[in-house]
Backbone as CSV, one residue per row, in Angstrom:
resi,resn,N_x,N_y,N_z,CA_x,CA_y,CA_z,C_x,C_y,C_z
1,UNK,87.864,136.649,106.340,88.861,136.267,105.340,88.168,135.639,104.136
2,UNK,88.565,135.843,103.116,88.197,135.176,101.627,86.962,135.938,101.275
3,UNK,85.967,137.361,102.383,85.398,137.464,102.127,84.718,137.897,100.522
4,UNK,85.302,138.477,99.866,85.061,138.802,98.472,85.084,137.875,97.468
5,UNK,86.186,136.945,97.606,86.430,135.559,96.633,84.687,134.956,96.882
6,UNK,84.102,134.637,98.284,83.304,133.897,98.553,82.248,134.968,97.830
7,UNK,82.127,135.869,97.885,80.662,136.935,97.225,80.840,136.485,95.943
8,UNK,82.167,136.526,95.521,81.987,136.608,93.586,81.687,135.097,93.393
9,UNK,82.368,134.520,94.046,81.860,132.636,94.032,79.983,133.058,94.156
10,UNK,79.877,133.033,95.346,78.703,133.261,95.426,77.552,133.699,94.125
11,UNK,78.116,134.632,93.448,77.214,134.832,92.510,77.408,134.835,91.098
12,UNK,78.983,133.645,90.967,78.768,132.980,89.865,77.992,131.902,90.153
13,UNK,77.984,130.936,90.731,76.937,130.028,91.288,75.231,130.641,91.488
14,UNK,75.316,131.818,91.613,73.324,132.260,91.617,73.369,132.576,89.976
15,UNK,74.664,132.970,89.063,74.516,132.379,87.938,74.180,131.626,86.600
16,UNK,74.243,130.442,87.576,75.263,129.563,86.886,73.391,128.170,87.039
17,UNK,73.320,127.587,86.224,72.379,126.357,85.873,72.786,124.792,85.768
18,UNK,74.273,125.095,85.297,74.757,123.472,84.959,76.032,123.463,85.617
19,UNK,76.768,123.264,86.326,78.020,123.621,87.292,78.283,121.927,87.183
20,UNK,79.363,122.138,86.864,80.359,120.795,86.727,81.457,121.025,87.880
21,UNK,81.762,120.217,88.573,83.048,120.233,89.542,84.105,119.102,89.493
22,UNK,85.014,119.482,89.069,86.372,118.699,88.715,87.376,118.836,90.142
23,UNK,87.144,117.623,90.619,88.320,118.085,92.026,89.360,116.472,91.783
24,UNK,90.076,116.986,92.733,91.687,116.131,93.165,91.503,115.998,94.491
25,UNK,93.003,115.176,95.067,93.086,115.256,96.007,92.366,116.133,97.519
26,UNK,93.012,117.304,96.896,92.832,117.872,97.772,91.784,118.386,98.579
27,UNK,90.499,117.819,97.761,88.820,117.856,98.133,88.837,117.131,99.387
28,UNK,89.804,116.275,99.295,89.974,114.972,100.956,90.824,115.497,101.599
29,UNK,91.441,116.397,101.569,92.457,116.927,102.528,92.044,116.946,103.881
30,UNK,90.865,117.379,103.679,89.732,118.435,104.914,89.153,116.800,105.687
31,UNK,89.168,115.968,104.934,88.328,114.475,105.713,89.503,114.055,106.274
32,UNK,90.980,114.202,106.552,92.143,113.618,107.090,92.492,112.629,106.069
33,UNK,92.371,112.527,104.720,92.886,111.793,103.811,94.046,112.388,103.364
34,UNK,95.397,112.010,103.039,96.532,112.584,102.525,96.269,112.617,100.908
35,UNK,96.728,113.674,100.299,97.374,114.216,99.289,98.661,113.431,98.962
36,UNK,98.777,113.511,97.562,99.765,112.857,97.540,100.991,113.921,96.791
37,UNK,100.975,115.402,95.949,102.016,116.159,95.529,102.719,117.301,96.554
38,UNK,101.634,117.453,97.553,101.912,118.751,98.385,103.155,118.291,99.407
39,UNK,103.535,119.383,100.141,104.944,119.495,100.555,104.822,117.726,101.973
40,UNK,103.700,117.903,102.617,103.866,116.681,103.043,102.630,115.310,102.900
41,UNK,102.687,115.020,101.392,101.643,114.551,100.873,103.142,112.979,100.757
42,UNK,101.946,111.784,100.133,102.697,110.918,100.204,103.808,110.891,99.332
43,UNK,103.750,111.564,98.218,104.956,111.363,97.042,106.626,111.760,98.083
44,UNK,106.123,112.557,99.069,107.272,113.059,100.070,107.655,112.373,101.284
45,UNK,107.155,111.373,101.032,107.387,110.386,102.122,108.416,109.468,102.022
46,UNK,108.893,108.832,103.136,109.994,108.034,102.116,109.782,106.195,102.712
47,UNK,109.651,105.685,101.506,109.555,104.331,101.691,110.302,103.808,101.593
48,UNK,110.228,102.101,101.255,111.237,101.055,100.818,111.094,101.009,99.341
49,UNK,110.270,101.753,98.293,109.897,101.542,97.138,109.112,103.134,96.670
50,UNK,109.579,103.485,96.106,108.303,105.056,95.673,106.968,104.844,95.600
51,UNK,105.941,105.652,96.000,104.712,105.209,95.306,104.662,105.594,94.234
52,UNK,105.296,105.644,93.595,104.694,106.066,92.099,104.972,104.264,91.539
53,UNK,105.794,103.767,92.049,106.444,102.406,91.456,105.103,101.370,92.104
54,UNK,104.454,101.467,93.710,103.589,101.032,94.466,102.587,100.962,93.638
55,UNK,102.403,102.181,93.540,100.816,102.028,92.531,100.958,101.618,91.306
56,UNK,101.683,100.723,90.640,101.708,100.936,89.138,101.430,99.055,88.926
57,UNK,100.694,98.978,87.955,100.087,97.600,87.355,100.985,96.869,87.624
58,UNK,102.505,97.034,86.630,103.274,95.830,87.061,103.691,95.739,88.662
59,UNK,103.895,96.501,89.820,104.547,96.557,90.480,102.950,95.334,91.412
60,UNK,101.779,95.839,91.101,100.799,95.204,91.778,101.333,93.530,90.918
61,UNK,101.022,93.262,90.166,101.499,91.957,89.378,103.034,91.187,90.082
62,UNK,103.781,91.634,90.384,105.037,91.143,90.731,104.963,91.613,91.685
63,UNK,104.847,92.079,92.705,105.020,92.365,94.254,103.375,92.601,94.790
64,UNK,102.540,91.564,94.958,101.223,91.955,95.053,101.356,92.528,96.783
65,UNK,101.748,91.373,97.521,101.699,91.697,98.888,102.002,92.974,99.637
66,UNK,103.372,93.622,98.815,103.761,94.924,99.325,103.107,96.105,98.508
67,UNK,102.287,95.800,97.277,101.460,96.475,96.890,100.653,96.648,98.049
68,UNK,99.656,95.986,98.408,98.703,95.772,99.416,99.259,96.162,100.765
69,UNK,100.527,95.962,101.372,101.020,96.821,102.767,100.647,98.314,102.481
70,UNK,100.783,98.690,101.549,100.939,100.276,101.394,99.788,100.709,101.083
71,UNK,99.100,99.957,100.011,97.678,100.011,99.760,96.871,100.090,101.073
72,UNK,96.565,99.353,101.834,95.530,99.356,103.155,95.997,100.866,103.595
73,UNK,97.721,100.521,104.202,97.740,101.699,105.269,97.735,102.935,104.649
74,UNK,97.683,103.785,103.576,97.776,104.796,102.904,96.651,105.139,102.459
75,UNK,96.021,103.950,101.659,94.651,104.596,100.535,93.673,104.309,100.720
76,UNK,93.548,103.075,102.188,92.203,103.014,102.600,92.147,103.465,103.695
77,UNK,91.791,105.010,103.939,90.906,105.273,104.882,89.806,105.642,105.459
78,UNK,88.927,104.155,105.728,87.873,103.874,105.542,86.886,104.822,106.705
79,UNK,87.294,105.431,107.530,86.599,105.988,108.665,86.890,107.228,108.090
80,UNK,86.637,108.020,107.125,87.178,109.244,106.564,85.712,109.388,106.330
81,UNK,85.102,111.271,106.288,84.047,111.268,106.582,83.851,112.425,105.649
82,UNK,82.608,112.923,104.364,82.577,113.700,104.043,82.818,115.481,104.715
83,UNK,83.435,116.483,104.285,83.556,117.841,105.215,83.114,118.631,104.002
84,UNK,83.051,119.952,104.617,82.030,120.813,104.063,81.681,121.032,102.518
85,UNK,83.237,120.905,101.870,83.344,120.946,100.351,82.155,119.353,99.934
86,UNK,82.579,118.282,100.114,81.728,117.093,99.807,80.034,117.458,99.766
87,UNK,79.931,118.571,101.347,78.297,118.032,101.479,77.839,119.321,100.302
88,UNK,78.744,120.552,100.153,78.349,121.429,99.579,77.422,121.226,98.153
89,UNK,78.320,120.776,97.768,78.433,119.340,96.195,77.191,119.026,95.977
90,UNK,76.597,118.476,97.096,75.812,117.519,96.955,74.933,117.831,97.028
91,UNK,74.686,119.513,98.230,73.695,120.309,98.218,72.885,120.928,97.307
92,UNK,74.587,121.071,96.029,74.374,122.082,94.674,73.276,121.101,93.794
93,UNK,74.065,119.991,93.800,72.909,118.936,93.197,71.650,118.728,93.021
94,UNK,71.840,118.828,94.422,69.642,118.398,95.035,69.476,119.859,94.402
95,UNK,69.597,120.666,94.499,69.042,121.674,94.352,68.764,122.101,92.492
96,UNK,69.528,121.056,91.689,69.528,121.533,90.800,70.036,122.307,89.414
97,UNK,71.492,122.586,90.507,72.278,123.466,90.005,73.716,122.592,89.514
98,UNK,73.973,121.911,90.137,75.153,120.918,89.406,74.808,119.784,88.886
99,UNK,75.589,119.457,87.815,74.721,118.420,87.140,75.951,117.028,87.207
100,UNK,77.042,117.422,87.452,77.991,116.193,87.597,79.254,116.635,88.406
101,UNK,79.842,115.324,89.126,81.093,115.775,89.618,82.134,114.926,88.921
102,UNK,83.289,115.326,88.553,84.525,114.619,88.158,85.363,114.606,88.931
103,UNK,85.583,113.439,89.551,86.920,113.120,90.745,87.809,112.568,89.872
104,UNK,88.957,112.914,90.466,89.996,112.037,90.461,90.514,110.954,92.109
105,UNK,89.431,111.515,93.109,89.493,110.591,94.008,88.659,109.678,93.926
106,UNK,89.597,108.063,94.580,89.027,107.255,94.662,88.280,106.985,96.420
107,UNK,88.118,107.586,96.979,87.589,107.567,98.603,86.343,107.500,98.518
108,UNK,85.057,107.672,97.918,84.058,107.264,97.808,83.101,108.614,98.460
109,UNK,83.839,109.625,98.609,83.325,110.734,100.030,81.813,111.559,99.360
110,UNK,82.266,111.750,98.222,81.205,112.423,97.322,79.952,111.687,96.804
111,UNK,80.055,110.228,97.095,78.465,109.723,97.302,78.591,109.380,98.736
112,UNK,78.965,109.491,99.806,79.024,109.220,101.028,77.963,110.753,101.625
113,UNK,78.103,111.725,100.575,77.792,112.842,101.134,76.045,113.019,100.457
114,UNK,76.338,112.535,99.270,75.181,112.159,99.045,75.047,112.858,97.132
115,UNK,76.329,113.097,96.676,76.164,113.327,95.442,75.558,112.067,94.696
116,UNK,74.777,112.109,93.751,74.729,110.629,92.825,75.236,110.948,91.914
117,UNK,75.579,111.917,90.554,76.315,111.814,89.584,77.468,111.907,89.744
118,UNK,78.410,110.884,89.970,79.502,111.146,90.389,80.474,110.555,89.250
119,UNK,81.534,110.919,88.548,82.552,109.946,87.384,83.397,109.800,88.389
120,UNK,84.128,108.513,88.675,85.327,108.690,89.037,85.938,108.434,88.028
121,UNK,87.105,109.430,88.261,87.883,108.917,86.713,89.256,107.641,87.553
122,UNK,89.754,107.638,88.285,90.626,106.938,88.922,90.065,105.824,89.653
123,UNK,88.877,105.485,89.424,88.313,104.183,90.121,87.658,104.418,91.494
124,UNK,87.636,102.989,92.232,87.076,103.343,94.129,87.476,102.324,94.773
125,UNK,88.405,102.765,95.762,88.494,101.659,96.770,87.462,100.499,97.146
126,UNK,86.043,101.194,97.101,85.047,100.495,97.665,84.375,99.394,96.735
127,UNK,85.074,99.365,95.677,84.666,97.867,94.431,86.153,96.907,94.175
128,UNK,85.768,95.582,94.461,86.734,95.178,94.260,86.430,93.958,93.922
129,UNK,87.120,93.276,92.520,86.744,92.358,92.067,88.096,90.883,91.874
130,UNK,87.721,90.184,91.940,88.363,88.724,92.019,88.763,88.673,90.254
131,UNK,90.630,88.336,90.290,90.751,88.678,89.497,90.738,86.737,88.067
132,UNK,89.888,86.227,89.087,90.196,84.924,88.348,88.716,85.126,88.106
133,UNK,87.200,85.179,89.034,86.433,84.750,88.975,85.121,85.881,88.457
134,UNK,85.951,87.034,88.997,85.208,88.307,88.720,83.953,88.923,89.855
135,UNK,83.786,88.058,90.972,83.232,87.893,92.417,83.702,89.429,93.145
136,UNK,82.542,90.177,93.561,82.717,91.295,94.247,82.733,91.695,95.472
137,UNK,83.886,92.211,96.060,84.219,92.458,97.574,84.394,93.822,97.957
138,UNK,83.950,93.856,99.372,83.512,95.016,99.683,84.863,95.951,100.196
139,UNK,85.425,97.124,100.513,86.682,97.911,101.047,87.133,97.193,102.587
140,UNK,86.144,96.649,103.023,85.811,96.223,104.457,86.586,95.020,104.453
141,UNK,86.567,94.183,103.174,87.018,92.866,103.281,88.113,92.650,102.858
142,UNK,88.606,93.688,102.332,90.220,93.580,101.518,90.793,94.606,102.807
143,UNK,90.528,95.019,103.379,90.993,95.961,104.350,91.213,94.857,105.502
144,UNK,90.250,94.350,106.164,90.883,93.435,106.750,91.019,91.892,106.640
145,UNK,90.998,91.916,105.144,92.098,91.093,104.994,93.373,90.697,105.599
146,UNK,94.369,89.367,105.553,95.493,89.285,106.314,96.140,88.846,104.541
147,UNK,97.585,90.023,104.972,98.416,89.562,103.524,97.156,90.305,102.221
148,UNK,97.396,89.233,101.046,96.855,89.465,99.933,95.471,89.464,99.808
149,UNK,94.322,90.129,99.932,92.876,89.670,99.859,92.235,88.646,98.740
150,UNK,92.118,87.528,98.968,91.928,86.434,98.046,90.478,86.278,98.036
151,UNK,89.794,85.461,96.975,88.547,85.172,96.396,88.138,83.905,97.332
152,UNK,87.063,83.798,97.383,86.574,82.377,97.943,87.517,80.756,96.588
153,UNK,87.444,81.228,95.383,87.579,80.421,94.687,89.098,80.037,94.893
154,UNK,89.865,81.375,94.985,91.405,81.440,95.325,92.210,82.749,94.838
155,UNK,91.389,82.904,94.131,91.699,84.092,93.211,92.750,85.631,93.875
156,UNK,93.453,86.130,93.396,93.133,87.465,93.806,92.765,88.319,93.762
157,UNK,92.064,89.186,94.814,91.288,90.276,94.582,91.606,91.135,94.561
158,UNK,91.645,92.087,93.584,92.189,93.558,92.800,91.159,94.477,93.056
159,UNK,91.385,95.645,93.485,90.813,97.264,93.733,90.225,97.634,92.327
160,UNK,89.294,98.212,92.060,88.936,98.924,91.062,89.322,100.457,91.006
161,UNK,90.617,100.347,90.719,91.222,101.578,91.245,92.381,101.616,89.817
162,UNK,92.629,102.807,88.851,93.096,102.818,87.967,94.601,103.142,88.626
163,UNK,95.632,102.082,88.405,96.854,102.233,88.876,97.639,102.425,87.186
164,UNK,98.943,103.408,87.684,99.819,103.279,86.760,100.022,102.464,85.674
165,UNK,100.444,103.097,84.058,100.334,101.808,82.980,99.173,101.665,82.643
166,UNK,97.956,101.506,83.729,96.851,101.290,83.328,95.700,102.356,82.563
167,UNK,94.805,102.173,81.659,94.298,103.407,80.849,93.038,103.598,81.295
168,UNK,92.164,104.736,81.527,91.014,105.095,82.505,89.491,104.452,81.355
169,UNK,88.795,104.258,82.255,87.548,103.558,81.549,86.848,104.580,80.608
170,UNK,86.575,103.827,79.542,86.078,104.828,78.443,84.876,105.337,78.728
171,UNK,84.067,104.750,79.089,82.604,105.304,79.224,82.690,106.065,79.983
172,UNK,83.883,106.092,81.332,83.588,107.285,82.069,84.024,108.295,81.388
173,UNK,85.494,108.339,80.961,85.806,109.594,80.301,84.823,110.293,79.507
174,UNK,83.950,109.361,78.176,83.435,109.812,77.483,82.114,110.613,78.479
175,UNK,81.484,110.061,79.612,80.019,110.803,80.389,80.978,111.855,80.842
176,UNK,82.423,112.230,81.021,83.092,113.009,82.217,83.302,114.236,81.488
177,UNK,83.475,114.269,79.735,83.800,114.975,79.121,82.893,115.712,78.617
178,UNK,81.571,115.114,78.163,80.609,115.233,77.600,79.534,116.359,78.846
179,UNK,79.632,115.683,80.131,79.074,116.641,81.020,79.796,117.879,81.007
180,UNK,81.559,118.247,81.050,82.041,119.326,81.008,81.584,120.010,80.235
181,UNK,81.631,119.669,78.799,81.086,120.530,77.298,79.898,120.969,77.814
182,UNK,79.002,120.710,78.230,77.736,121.065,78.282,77.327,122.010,79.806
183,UNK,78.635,122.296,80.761,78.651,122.955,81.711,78.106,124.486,80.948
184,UNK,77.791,125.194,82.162,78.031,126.918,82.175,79.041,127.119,82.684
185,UNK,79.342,126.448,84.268,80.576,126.710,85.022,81.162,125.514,85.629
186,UNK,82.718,126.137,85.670,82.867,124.044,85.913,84.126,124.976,86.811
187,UNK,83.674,124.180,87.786,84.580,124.565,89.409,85.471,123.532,89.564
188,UNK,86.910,123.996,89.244,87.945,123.326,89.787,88.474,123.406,90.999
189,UNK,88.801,122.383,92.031,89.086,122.111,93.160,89.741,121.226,93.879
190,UNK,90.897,121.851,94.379,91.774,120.327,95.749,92.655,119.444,94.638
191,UNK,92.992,120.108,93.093,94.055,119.574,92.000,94.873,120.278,91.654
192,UNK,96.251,119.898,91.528,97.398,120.781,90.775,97.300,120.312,89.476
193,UNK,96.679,119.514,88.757,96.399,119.080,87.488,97.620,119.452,86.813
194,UNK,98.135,118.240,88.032,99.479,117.765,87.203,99.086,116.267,86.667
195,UNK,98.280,115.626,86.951,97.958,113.983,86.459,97.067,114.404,85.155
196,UNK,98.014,113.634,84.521,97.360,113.501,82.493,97.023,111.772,82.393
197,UNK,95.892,111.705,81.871,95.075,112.457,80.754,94.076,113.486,81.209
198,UNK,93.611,112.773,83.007,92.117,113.733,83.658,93.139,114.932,83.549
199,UNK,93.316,115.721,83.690,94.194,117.201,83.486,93.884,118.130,82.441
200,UNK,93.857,117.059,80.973,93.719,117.550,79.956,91.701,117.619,79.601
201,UNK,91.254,117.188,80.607,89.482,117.288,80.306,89.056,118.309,80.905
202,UNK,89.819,119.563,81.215,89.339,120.719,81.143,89.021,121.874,79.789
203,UNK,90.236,120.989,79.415,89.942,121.901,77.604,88.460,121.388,77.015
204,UNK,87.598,120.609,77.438,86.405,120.750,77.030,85.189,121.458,77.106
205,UNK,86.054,122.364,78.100,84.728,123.575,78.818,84.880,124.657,77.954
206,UNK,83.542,124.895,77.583,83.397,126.210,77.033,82.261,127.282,76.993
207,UNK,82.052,127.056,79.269,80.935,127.757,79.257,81.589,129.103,79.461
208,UNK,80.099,129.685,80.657,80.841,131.007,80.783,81.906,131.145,81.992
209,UNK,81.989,130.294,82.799,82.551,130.796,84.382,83.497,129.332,84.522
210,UNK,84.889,129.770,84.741,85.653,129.118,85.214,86.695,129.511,86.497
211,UNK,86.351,128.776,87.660,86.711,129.087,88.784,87.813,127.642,89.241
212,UNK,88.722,128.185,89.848,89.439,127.374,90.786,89.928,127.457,92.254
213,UNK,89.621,126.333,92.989,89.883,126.420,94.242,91.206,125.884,94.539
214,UNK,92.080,125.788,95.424,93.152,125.260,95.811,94.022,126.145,96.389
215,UNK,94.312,124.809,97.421,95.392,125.672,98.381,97.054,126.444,97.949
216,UNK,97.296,125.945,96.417,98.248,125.912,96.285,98.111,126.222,94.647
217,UNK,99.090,126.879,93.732,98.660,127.136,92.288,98.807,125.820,91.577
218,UNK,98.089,126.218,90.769,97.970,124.795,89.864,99.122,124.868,89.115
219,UNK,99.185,123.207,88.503,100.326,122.868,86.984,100.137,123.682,86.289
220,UNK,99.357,124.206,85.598,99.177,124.748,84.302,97.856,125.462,84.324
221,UNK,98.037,126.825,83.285,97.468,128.141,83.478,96.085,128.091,82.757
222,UNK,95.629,127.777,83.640,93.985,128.192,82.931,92.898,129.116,83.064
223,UNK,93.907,130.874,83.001,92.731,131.820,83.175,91.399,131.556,83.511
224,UNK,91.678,131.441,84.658,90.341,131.515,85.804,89.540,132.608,85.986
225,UNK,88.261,132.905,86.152,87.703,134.274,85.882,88.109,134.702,87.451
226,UNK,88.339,133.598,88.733,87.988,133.713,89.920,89.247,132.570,90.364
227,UNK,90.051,132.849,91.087,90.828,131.948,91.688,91.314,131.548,93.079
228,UNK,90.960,131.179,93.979,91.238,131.427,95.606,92.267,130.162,95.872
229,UNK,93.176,130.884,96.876,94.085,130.113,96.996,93.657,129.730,98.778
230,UNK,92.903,128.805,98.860,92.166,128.559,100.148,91.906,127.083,99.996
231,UNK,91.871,126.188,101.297,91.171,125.124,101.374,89.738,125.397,101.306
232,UNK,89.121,124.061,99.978,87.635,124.420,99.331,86.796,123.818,100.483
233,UNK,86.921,123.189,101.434,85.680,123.390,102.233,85.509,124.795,102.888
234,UNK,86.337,125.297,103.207,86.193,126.482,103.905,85.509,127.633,102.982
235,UNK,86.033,127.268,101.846,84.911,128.666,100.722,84.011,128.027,100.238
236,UNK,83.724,126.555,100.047,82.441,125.933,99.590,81.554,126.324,100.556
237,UNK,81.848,125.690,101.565,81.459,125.876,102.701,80.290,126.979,103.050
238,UNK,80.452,128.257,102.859,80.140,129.264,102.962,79.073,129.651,101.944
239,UNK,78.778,128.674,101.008,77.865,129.218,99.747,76.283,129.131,100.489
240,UNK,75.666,129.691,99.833,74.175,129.932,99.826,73.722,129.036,99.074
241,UNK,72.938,127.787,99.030,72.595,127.248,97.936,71.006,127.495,97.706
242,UNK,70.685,128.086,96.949,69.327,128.410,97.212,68.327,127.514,95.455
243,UNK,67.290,126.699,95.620,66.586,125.680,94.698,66.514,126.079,93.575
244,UNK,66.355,125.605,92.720,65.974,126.112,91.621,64.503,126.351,91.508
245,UNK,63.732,126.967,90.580,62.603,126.987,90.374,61.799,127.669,91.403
């Protein structure tokens, strides 16, 4: 199955020199991390409060505690383990051939696997800073935390995690955008790129090869030379990565 999608993948990647990869959610699908748009992703879940309201600045500001109930049990899952799409990534890297990844996940899986250029554009569970003192805590310690995860000083300690209302860090955008422009091929993956502004940092590509992975069609149409409608570990998975030079 997928055999042909995976050949032509295959040899846009023997291609390809500078490969940018833009993924979503759905890159964590495959590690047992939930999605949050798909038919049973969290937006379909039903709470005491929406997450869209959960995750959002003010709702963390005025309801910190039930921010944080939902926060632990939903978005930290910390025993989640890179799968084939992550190590693929990382393979392309060492080798030469990718030069950056753009997440919109915050799970940490893509340096867990062993990518180092990594943007997150949505932040990381795994930094978390004291919001009186500026003191840094680890996912481990706000996780088991009891109630609100507080500072030694007293403070509370906030996720480095771009929630609702809130606007994404410039320097990353600007390294996130700047690596796209300068792609050959920039592999989209595991996003319905329905979340704006990261959504709209595909219009900066203008190499030769644009591919997308996902189980499901995307928001919006971006003539793909190559499009598979497959979970991306299973066709990453399958690549040849062979060194450069």
């Amino acid at each position: 199955m997928y055999e042909r999608e995976v050949r032509q993948l295959q040899g846009i990647i023997d291609d390809s020199q500078k490969i940018v990869f833009f993924g979503g959610a759905g890159v964590s699908t495959e590690s047992k991390i939930p999605d949050f748009r798909s038919a049973d992703g969290i937006y379909h879940q039903k709470y005491k409060y929406s997450p869209e309201q959960v995750v959002s600045h003010s709702f963390f500001m005025q309801h910190t505690e039930a921010f944080y109930e939902f926060y632990k049990e939903k978005m930290m899952i910390l025993d989640a383990r890179p799968n084939p799409a992550h190590q693929k990534l990382a393979e392309l890297e060492k080798a030469g051939k990718l030069t950056a990844v753009v997440t919109q996940n915050i799970d940490g899986l893509h340096q867990a696997a062993g990518s180092k250029n990594v943007y997150e554009l949505h932040g990381s569970i795994h930094r978390n800073y004291c919001m009186d003192c500026g003191k840094f805590y680890t996912a481990d310690y706000v996780k088991g935390s009891g109630g609100i995860p507080r500072c030694t000083c007293g403070g509370v300690v906030k996720p480095d995690v771009v929630l609702y209302e809130e606007g994404l860090d410039p320097r990353t955008i600007q390294r996130a955008v700047q690596a796209i422009e300068d792609a050959d091929t920039l592999i989209i993956g595991g996003t319905s790129l329905a979340v704006y502004p990261a959504a709209g940092f595909i219009d900066y590509f203008r190499g030769s090869h644009l591919v997308v992975i996902n189980k499901s069609e995307t928001a919006r149409e971006v003539r793909a030379e190559l499009s598979v409608c497959a979970p991306i570990g299973e066709i990453l998975g399958r690549i040849d990565v062979a060194k450069k030079g």
